[in-house]
C-alpha positions as MATLAB code, in Angstrom:
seq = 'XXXXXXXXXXXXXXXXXXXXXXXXXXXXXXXXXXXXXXXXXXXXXXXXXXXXXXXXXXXXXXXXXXXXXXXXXXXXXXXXXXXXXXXXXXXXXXXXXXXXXXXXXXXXXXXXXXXXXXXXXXXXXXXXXXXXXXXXXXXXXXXXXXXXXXXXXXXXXXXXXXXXXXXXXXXXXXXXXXXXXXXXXXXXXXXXXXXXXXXXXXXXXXXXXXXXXXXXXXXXXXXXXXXXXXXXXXXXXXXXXXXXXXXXXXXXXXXXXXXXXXXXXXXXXXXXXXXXXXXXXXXXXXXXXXXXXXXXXXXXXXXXXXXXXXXXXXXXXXXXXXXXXXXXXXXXXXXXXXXXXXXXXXXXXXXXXXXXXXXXXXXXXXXXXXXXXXXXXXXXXXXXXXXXXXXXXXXXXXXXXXXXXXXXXXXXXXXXXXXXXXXXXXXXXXXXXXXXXXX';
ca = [
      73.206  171.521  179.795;
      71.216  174.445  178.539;
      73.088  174.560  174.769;
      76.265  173.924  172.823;
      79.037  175.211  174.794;
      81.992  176.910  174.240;
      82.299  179.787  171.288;
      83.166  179.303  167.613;
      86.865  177.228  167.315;
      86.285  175.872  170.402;
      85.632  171.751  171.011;
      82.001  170.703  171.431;
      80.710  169.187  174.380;
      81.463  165.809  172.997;
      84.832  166.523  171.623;
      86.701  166.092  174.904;
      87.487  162.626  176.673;
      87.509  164.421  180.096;
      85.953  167.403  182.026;
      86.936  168.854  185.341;
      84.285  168.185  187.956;
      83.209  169.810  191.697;
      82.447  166.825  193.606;
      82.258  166.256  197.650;
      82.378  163.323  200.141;
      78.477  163.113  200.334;
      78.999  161.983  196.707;
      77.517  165.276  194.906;
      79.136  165.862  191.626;
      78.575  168.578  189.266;
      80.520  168.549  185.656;
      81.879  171.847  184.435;
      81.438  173.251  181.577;
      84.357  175.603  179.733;
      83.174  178.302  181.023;
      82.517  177.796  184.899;
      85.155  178.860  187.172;
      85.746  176.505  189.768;
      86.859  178.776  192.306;
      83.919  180.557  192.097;
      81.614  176.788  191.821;
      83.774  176.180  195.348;
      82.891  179.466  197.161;
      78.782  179.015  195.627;
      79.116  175.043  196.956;
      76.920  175.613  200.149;
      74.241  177.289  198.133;
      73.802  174.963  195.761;
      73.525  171.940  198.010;
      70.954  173.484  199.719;
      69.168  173.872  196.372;
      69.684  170.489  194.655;
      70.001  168.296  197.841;
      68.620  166.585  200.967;
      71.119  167.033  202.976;
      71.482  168.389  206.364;
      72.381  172.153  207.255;
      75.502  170.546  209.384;
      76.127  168.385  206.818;
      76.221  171.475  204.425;
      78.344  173.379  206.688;
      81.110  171.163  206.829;
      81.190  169.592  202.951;
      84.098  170.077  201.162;
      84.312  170.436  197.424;
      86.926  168.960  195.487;
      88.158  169.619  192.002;
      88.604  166.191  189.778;
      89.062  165.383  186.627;
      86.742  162.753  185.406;
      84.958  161.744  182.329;
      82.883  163.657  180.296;
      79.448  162.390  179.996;
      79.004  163.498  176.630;
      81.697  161.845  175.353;
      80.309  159.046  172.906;
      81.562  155.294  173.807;
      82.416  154.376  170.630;
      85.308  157.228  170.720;
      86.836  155.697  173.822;
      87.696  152.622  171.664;
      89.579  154.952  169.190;
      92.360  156.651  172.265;
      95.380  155.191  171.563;
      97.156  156.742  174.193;
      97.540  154.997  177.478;
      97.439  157.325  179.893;
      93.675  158.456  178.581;
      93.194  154.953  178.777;
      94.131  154.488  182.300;
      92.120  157.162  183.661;
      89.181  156.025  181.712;
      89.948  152.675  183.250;
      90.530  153.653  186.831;
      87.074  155.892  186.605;
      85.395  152.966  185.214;
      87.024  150.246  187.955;
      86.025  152.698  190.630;
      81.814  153.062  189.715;
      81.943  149.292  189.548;
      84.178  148.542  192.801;
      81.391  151.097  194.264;
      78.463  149.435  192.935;
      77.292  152.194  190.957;
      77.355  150.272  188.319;
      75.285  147.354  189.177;
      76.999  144.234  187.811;
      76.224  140.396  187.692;
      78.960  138.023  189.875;
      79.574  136.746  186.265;
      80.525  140.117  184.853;
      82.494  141.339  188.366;
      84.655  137.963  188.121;
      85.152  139.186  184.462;
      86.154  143.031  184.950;
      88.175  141.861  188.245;
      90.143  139.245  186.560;
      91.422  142.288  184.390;
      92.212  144.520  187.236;
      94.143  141.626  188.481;
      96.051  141.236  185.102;
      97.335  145.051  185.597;
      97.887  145.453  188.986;
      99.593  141.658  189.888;
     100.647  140.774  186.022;
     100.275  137.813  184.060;
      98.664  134.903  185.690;
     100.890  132.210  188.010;
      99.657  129.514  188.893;
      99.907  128.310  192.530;
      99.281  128.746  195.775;
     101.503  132.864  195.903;
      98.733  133.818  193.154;
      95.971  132.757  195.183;
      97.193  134.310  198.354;
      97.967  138.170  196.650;
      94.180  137.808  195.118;
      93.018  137.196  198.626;
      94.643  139.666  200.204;
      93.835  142.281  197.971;
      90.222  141.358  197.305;
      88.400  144.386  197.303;
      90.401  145.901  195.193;
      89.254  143.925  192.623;
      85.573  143.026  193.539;
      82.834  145.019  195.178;
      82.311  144.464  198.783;
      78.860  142.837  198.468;
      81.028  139.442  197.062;
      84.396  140.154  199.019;
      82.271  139.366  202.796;
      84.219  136.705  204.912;
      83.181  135.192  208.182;
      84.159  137.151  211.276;
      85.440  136.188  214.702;
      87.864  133.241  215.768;
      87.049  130.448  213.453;
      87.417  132.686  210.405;
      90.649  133.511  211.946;
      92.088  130.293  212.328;
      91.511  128.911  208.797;
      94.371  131.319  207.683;
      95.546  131.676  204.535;
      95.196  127.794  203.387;
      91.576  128.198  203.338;
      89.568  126.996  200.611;
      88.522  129.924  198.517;
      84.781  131.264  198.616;
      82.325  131.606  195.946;
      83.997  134.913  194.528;
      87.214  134.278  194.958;
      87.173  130.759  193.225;
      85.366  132.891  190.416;
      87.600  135.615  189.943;
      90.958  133.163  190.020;
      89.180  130.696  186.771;
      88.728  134.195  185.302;
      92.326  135.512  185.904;
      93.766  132.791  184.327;
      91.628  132.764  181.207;
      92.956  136.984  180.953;
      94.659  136.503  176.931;
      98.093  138.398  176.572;
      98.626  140.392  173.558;
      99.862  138.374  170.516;
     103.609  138.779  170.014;
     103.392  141.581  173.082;
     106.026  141.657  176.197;
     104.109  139.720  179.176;
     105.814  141.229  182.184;
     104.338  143.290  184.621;
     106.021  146.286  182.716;
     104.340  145.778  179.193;
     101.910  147.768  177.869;
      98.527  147.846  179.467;
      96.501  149.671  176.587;
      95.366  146.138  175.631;
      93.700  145.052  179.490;
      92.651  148.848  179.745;
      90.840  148.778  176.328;
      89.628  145.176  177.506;
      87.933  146.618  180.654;
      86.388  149.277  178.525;
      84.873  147.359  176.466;
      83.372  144.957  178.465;
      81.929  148.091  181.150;
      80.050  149.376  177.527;
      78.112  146.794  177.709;
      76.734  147.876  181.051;
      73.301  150.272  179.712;
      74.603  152.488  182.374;
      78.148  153.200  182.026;
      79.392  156.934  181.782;
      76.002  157.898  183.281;
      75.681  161.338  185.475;
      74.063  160.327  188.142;
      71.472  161.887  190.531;
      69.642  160.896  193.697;
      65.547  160.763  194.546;
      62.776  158.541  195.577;
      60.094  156.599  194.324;
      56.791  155.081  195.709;
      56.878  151.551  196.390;
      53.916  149.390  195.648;
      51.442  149.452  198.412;
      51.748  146.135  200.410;
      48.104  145.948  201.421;
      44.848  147.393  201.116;
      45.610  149.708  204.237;
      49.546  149.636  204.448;
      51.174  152.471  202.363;
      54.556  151.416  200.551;
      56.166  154.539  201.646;
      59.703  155.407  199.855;
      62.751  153.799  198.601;
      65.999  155.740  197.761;
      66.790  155.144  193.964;
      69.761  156.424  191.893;
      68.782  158.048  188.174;
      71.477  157.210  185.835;
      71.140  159.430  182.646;
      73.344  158.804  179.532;
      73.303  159.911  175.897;
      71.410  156.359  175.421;
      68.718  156.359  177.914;
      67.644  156.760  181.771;
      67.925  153.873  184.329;
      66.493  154.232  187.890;
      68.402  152.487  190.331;
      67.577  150.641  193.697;
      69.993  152.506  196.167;
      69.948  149.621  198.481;
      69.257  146.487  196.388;
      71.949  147.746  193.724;
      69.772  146.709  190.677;
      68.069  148.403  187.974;
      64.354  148.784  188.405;
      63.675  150.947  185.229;
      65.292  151.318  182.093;
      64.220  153.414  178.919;
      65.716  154.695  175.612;
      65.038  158.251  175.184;
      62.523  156.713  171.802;
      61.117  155.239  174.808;
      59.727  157.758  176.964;
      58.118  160.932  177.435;
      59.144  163.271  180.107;
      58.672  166.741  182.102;
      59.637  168.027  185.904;
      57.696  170.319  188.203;
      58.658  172.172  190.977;
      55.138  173.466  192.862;
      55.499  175.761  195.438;
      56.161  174.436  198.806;
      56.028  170.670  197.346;
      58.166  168.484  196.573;
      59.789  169.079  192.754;
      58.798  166.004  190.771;
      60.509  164.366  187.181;
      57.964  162.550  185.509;
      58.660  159.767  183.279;
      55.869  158.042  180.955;
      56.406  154.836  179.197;
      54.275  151.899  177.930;
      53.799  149.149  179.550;
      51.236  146.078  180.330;
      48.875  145.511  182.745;
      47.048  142.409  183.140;
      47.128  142.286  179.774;
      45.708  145.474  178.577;
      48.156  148.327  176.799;
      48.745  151.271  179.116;
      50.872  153.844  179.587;
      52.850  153.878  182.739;
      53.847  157.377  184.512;
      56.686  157.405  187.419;
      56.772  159.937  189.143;
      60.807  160.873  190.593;
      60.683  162.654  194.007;
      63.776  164.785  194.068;
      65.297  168.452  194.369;
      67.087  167.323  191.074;
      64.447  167.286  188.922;
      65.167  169.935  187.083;
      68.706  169.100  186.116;
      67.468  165.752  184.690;
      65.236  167.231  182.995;
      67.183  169.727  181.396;
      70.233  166.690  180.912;
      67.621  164.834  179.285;
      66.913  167.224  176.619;
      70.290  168.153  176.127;
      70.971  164.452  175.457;
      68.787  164.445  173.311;
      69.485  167.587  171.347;
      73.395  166.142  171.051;
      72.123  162.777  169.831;
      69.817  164.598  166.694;
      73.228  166.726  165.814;
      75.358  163.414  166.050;
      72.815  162.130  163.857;
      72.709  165.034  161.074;
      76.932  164.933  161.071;
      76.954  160.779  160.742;
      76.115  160.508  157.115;
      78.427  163.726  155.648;
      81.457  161.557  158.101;
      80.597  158.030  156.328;
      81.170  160.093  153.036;
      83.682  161.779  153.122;
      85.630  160.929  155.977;
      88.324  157.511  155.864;
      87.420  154.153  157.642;
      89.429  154.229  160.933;
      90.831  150.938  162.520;
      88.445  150.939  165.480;
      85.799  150.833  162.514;
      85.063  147.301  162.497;
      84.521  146.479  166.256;
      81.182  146.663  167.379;
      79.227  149.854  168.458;
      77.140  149.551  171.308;
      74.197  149.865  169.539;
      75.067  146.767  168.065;
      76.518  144.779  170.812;
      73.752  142.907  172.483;
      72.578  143.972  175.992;
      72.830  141.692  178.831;
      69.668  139.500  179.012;
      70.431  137.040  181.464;
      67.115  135.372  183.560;
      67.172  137.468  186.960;
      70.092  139.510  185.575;
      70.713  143.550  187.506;
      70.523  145.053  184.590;
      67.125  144.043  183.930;
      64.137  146.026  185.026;
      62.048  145.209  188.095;
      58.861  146.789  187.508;
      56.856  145.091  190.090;
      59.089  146.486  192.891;
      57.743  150.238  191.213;
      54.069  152.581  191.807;
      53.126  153.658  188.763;
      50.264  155.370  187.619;
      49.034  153.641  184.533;
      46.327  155.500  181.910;
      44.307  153.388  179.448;
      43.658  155.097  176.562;
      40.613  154.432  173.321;
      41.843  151.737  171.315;
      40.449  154.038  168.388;
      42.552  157.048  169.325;
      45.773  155.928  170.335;
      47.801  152.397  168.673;
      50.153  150.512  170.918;
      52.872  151.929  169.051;
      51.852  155.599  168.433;
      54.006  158.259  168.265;
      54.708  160.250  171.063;
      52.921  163.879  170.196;
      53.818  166.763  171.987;
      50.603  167.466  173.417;
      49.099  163.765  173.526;
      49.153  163.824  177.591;
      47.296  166.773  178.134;
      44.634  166.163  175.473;
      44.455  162.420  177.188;
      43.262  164.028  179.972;
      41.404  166.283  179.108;
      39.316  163.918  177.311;
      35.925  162.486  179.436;
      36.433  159.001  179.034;
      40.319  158.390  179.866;
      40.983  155.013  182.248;
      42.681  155.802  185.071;
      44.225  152.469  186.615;
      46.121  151.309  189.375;
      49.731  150.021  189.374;
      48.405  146.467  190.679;
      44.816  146.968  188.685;
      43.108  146.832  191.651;
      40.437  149.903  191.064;
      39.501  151.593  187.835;
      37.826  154.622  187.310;
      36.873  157.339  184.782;
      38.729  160.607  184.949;
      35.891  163.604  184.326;
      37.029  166.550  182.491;
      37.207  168.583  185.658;
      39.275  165.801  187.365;
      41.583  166.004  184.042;
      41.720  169.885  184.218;
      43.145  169.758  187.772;
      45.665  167.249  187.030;
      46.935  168.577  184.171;
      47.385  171.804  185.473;
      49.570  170.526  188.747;
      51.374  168.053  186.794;
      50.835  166.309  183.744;
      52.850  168.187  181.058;
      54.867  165.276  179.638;
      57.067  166.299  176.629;
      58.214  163.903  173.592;
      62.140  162.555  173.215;
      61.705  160.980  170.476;
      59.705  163.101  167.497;
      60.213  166.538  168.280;
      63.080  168.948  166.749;
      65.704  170.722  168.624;
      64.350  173.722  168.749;
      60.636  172.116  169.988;
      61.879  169.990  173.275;
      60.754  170.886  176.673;
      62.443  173.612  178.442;
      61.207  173.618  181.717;
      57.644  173.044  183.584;
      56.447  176.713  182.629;
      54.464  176.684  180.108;
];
C-alpha cells in the first residue's frame, strides 16, 4: 500500500481482477502484493495478529491462515463490467454473493430480495411456477438471503405447519422477485445456459452498494453519552475503505453510520506509546445549525494500515485521473462504454435506508471555526488543523452541543501535539499526502 507495485513490464495494482490473499477463521485478511511470499506471510501469521489485532494469545496460537484467491481491491468497478469471460465472472459473483449472504455488505430487504432472486436464477434455473419452486426456495433459504431475514419460528408449532405453510415476509419477497429474473433475449433458458448474463446482473446491482469491493478492517468508536453522568462506552464498527470513499460500519446493527468521499474528508492515525493507536477522520457537518467540522476518532490496532490504504487510494485515483483523458483520445469506444459508471449511477437514497449514515448514533468532536477565516466550503489545506488550533479563539463543541468553550493556545499546543495532525485527500499531490503520524 506503500507505492506502485511490481517492476517495469509488470501489471499495476489495478490491472489484475484478482489477488491472492492470507486470510483466517477470525476473519483477518491481508491482500498480497506480487511480491510477498505467502509461505513466508503463513510462518510471520502469529506476529502479525498480535500487531494489528485484538485478539486473544490462545486465539493467536491456534489461528490458521489460509491462502485464497479473492478480488483485488484496486481493481476499478467499471472494469468488472468489461470481463467477458465467465469463469472471472463467477468468482467475482460468488465473492460478491458471499459479503452480502454475510452481511458485510449491509443491504435493504428490497435489494436482498433483488440480489437473491438472481442467485436463485443460477443455482435452481429459470423460474416455475408452483408449489416445487416454492418448496426448493424454502429449503435452501439461506443460501440466498442473509440470516437476519431467513429466521423461522422454533419448537413444535413451527414444526407442524410443514412445508404447506404460508411463506414469511422474505420469502414471499424473494419468490415476486424470482419470477420477475429476465432471460437473455434469443439465449438458451435451461439450467445449462450461459450464466455471464445473471452473473453480470448481480454485479451490477452489488456496485451500487457505496461499499462493495471494500478491504475491510475492525475498531471502535465512542457512542454518544446517554446522560449527563452515564458514559456511552464503545461499539464495535467495521471500516470499509474503497478507491471511492470510507464507510464505518455498525458491527452489530449491520448499517452504515458514516460515509465520506475521499473530497470529503481529512485524515491522519497515531499510535502514542502505551495508548491506544487512533485513525482520525474530519468532515463537515451541522450542529444545531451552525457549520462545524466534525472529527471521529477510530480506536483500533489498524490504524495505520487505513491510513496508509487511504493514501494509496488516493494516490491510484490522481494517476487514473492523469491516464483518463490520453485513453478518451486515443483509445476506441468499447461496448461496455455506454452503461453507466458508478459515478453516475445514483446512490441508494431510500428514507431509513442502511446505506445511509446515522450520525446521531456517533461522538464526535466538533470545532467551530471564524466565519472570516474559514467558508463552509473551503478547501482542505494541509496544515488548516493545526493552525485551527493553534489559534486563541477556536470553538470547541460538543457532539450533542451541550457545553462550549474556548480552546487557549496552550490547550491547542497540547492537543495538537498528541493528536491533531489531520492531512488533506482531496488538494494535495502525490508526492505531498500523509505518510504516517511522524512528523
Amino acid at each position: 500500500m506503500d507505492g506502485t507495485e511490481g517492476n517495469a513490464g509488470q501489471p499495476g495494482p489495478a490491472e489484475r481482477s484478482h489477488r491472492s490473499s492470507v486470510s483466517s477463521v477470525g476473519a483477518r485478511e491481508v491482500q498480497l502484493k506480487p511480491k510477498h511470499q505467502p509461505y513466508k506471510l503463513g510462518r510471520q501469521w502469529p506476529e502479525l495478529l498480535l500487531r494489528f489485532t485484538d485478539a486473544p494469545d490462545d486465539d493467536v496460537a491456534m489461528d490458521e491462515p489460509s491462502l485464497q484467491f479473492r478480488r483485488n481491491v484496486f481493481f476499478p468497478k467499471r472494469r468488472e463490467l468489461q470481463i467477458h469471460d465467465e469463469e472471472v465472472l463467477r468468482l467475482l459473483y460468488e465473492e460478491a454473493k458471499g459479503n452480502v449472504l454475510a452481511a458485510r455488505y449491509p443491504c435493504d430487504v428490497e435489494d436482498c430480495e433483488t440480489l437473491g432472486a438472481l442467485v436463485c436464477r443460477v443455482q435452481l434455473g429459470p423460474y416455475q411456477p408452483g408449489q416445487p419452486t416454492a418448496c426448493a426456495v424454502r429449503e435452501k433459504l439461506d443460501s440466498f438471503l442473509p440470516a437476519h431475514l431467513c429466521k423461522r419460528g422454533h419448537g413444535l408449532f413451527a414444526a407442524l405447519r410443514g412445508r404447506g405453510a404460508k411463506a414469511g415476509p422474505g420469502e414471499q419477497g424473494l419468490l415476486n422477485a424470482y419470477c420477475k429474473v429476465k432471460e437473455a433475449a434469443g439465449g438458451d433458458s435451461g439450467r445449462g445456459a450461459s450464466l455471464s448474463t445473471h452473473y453480470r446482473a448481480y454485479l451490477l446491482k452489488s456496485h451500487e452498494l457505496p461499499f462493495y469491493g471494500c478491504a475491510f478492517f475492525h475498531g471502535e468508536v465512542d457512542k454518544p453519552a446517554q446522560g449527563f453522568l452515564h458514559r456511552g462506552g464503545r461499539k464495535p464498527v467495521v471500516v470499509a475503505i474503497s478507491l471511492e470513499g470510507v464507510h464505518v460500519i455498525d458491527s452489530r446493527e449491520k448499517h452504515v453510520l458514516l460515509g465520506l468521499r475521499f473530497q470529503e474528508l481529512s485524515w491522519d492515525h497515531t499510535s502514542p506509546e502505551e495508548e491506544e493507536s487512533v485513525l482520525w477522520l474530519e468532515f463537515d457537518g451541522d450542529n444545531e445549525g451552525t457549520p462545524v467540522n466534525r472529527l471521529l476518532k477510530i480506536y483500533s490496532k489498524q490504524a495505520e494500515l487505513m491510513s496508509g490504504l487511504i493514501e494509496y487510494c488516493i494516490e491510484l485515483n490522481q494517476t487514473s485521473e492523469l491516464a483518463a483523458p490520453q485513453e478518451t483520445v486515443s483509445g476506441p469506444p468499447s461496448a461496455a462504454s455506454s452503461l453507466p459508471s458508478s459515478a453516475q449511477r445514483p446512490q441508494l437514497q431510500r428514507q431509513g435506508s442502511v446505506v445511509c449514515s446515522r450520525l446521531q448514533h456517533l461522538s464526535t468532536i466538533d470545532y467551530v471555526e471564524e466565519e472570516n477565516e474559514w467558508g463552509r466550503g473551503k478547501e482542505r489545506g494541509r496544515g488548516r488543523i493545526r493552525s485551527r488550533l493553534q489559534a486563541p479563539s477556536c470553538q470547541h463543541r460538543t457532539r450533542r452541543g451541550a457545553r462550549t468553550h474556548k480552546w487557549s493556545a496552550d490547550q491547542a499546543g497540547e492537543t495538537e501535539a498528541h493528536h491533531v495532525l489531520l492531512q488533506p485527500a482531496a488538494v494535495c499531490g502525490p508526492g505531498e499526502l500523509h505518510r504516517g503520524a511522524a512528523r
